[in-house]
Each structure stands twice: as C-alpha cells, then as structure tokens.
C-alpha positions, -999 to 999 in steps of 0.1 A, spaced: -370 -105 -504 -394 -87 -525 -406 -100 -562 -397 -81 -593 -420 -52 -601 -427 -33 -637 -404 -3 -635 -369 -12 -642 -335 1 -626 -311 -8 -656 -306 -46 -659 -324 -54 -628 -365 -50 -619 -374 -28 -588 -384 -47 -564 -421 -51 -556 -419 -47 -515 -439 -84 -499 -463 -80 -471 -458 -42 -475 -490 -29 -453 -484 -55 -427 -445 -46 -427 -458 -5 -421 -483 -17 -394 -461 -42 -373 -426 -14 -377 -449 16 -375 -425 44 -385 -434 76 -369 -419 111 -377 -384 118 -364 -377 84 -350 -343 64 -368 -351 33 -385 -327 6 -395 -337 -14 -425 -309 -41 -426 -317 -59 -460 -325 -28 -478 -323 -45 -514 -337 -23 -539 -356 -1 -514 -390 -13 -517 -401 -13 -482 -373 10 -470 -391 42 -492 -420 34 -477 -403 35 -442 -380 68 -449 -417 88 -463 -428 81 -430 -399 92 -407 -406 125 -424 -375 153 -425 -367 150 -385 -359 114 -387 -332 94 -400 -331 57 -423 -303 37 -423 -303 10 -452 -274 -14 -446 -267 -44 -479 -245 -66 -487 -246 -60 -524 -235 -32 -541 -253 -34 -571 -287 -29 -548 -274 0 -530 -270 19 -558 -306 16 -569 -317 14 -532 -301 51 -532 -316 66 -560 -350 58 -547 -344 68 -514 -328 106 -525 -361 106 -540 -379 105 -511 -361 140 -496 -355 129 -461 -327 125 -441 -310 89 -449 -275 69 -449 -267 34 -465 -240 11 -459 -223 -21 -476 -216 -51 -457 -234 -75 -434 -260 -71 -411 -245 -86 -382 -220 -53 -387 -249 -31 -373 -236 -13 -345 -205 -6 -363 -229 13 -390 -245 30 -360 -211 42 -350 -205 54 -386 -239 73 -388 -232 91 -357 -255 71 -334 -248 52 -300 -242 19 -303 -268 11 -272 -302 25 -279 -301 42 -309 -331 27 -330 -368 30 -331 -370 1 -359 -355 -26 -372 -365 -48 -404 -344 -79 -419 -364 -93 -450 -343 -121 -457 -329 -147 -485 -314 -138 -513 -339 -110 -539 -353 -112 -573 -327 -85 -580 -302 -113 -575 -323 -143 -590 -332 -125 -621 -299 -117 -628 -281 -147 -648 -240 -137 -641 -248 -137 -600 -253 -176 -604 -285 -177 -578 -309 -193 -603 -308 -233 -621 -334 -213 -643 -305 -191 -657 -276 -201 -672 -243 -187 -654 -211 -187 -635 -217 -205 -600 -211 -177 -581 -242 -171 -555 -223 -144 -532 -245 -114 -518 -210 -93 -527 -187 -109 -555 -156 -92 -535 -166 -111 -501 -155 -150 -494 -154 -182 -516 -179 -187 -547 -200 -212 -549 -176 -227 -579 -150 -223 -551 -169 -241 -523 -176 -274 -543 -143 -276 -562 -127 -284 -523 -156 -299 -501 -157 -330 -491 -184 -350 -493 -193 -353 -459 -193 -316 -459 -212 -310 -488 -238 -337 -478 -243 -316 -443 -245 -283 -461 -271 -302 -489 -292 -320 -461 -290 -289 -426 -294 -256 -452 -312 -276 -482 -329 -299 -463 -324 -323 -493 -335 -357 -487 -312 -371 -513 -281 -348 -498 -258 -382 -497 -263 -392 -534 -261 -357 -544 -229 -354 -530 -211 -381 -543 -225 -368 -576 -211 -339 -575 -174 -351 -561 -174 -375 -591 -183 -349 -618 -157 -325 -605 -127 -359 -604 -142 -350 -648 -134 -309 -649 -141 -281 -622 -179 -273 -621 -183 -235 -629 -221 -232 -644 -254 -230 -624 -264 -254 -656 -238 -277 -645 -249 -282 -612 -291 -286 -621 -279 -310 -646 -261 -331 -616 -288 -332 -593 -314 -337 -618 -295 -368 -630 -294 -379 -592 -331 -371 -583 -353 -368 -621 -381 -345 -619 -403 -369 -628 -433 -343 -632 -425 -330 -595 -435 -293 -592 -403 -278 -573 -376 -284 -595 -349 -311 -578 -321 -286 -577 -343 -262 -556 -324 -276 -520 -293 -282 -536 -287 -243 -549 -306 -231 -514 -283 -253 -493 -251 -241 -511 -261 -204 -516 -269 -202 -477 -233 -220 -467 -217 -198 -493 -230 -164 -473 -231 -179 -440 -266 -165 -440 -278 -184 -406 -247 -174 -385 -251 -140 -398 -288 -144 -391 -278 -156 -354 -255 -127 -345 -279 -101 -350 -310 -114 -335 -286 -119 -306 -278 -85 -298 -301 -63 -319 -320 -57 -282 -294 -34 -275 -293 -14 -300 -335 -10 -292 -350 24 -273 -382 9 -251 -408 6 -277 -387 -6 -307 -400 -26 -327 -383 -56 -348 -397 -75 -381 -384 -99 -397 -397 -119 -430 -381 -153 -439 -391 -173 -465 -379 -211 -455 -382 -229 -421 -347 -226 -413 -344 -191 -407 -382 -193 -393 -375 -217 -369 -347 -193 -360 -362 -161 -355 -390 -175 -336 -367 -195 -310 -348 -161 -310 -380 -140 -304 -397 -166 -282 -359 -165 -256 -363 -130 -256 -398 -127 -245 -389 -149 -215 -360 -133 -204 -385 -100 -202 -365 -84 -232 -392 -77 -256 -433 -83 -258 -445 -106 -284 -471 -88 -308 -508 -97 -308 -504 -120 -338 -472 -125 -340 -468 -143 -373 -485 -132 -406 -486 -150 -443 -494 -137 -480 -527 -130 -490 -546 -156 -515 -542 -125 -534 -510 -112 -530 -495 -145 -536 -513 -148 -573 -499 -114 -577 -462 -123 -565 -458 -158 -566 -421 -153 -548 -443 -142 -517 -458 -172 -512 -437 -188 -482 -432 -158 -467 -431 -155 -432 -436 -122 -404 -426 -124 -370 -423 -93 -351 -419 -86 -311 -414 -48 -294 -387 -39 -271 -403 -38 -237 -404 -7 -220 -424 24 -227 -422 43 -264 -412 78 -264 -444 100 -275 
C-alpha cells in the first residue's frame, strides 16, 4: 500500500498513492462506470479513481480497518461524486455489491486490490506491524477481528510457527526461530513488537545486513495473523463474475508470495478465455519514484481485462 505523504489525517500520514499514473492507465475509470477499490486505505488512489467516474458513476471503497475508512471518507466526500465504503474483507465483495444496490454478477467496471498491510498501519506504534516501533504485538488489519499476533504465538507450536515463519516469511532460519520463540514464552507471554525483534535478532544477528533479521519473521506472522493469502485466493477466484465485458482488474503486491499468486491466478484465467492479458502485463517503480517512496520499491502491477466487448 501507498507510502506516507506530507499532509496529515490526525495521528496517521495520508497516504501517498504508488504507481499512481500506471494504476489510472491500466483501471482506466471512465465517467459513469462503478468502480470497486477493494483495499481503499486512506484513499489515495481511490480519489483519484472517484474524480474520474465523475457524478453518473459510482466508487465503492471496501477496508478492513476502520481507522482508514474514516480518513478514506473524508477525502472521498471531498471529491462530490457519488460513493459508498464498507468494513470488512475483500473476499466479502459481492456481499458489499448486494449492500450498495448492485447485482452480484456483473456489476463492476473496475477493480483494484493494492495489497499488504499500509504505512497508515506501519507508522502507527499501538497496531504492532513495525520492529521499528515499540508496541503491543497486535498486527490485525481490524483489532475487533480474530487472534492477535500476542495471541497466535502464546499457543503455536513449533511446527506451526516454523511453517508460518518459513511459507509467508520465507525465513531461512524459520526452525531456530521457532524454537526461540517457544522457549522465551516457557519465561513470560510475549506481548511487545520489541520483544519479538529482540528474539529473532538473538537467533539470526544483523551483522551489518541491510534488511533487518526480523523483517520475515513480523511478515510471516502478520500475513498468518490476517489470513491475507486465503483472502487473497478467494477473490481472485471469483472476482470474474462480478466483471461487465471490458472490466478491468489491477492488482499491486509487494512480495513474491502474493505475486506469484496473482499471476498463476491471472495467467488460469487467460487460458480458460476469461479475461485478456494486458500488453505489458507487469509494471515496477520508477528509479525515481522509488528515491521518492522508498516503500514503493518492490512493488508489483499485474493487470488483465474481462474479455468481451466494453460498453461505449
């Protein structure tokens, strides 16, 4: 998800929208269609989106966190076009068709999922994201919704926490790093983001590496926490559906798992004669937009069109 930007929204930065032009060129919003922007975050790319879709046409924003919503909405009634936003999951997306008045089948023009967890999350020290922060070890998307991350490693066993540390983190050291982390808790329950750098950092030192060691470990945990790939799964599934001929869906992930994903996804539903893969189908930062917004720089865009004839 977008990096932080200068205005601020209370505690939290605005969100700085990545590969903005090349998200507008690849979803090309036209006036009147209905858009669906399923990770709406702050609203940086949805504003964008709802300007263009004018007063005929309709943005739905769907998040799982609250706390975005709120400043996703106050940007959006800004804008002066028609729009609705919902709380909860992304796979839930017909059911927020439903609610908005739409058929379940057919109903969009647009879809965008900009995934991982946002700056507006990171940058925030009591959501837990960050080993750069002190805080609770929370890492949920909603803080009403499931087990903390406190939660998920005061039960796990190892062999559990090593597959979640070595399929989501893709942590070399996921073995040692669980048995670390079942002996430290056998000492006290873990409940700090502190707390858990300082374990894996005592596994694996630094040793003047440039990703911090705990980088898998908190990526790992926060994505099992969410169930962000099975949520990630459902939606790519079925979102053809929910497609008019000529829809368009983009997609930006930021590590290979949910890469590898989307483009398995995109490249099943080309051959089944679903959708049409776009001329250059995946598209990176910028030299320049990544000195601007370092947090853009493993960012990914896929994007394929609903085959089938757009409506003028």
């Amino acid at each position: 998800m977008p990096p932080p930007g200068p205005e601020r929204e209370g505690p939290a930065a605005v969100h700085v929208p990545v590969l903005l032009q090349e998200v507008l060129e690849r979803l090309d919003p036209r006036a009147g269609e209905v858009h669906v922007d399923a990770t709406v975050g702050a609203g940086g790319h949805a504003v964008e989106v709802l300007a263009r879709l004018g007063p005929k046409g309709l943005l739905i924003g769907i998040d799982r966190d609250p706390q975005a919503l709120e400043i996703a909405e106050r940007r959006l009634t800004q804008v002066g076009c028609p729009f609705r936003v919902f709380q909860g999951a992304y796979s839930r997306l017909f059911e927020f068709l439903r609610l908005a008045g739409l058929p379940a089948e057919g109903a969009m023009d647009g879809l965008l999922l900009d995934l991982g967890v946002s700056s507006l999350q990171l940058d925030t020290a009591e959501r837990g994201f960050s080993f750069l922060r002190e805080g609770p070890l929370d890492m949920r998307m909603s803080r009403g919704e499931g087990e903390s991350a406190a939660d998920f490693l005061a039960r796990a066993a190892v062999e559990e926490l090593e597959a979640v540390l070595r399929e989501y983190g893709e942590e070399p050291a996921a073995r040692r790093i669980a048995k670390a982390i079942v002996e430290a808790r056998g000492k006290g329950r873990l409940e700090t983001t502190a707390q858990l750098a300082s374990i894996v950092e005592r596994v694996s030192p630094r040793a003047g590496k440039r990703v911090h060691p705990a980088t898998r470990t908190f990526q790992g945990i926060r994505i099992a926490v969410n169930r962000e790939l099975e949520q990630l799964r459902l939606i790519l599934r079925d979102v053809d559906r929910a497609l008019r001929p000529g829809g368009r869906v983009v997609v930006l992930s930021y590590h290979s798992l949910e890469d590898r994903i989307v483009k398995e996804s995109f490249r099943q539903k080309v051959r089944e004669g679903l959708y049409r893969a776009d001329s250059a189908s995946l598209v990176t930062p910028s030299t320049e937009e990544v000195e601007r917004n370092p947090r853009a720089r493993s960012a990914r865009l896929r994007s394929v069109v609903r085959e089938g004839r757009r409506s003028p």
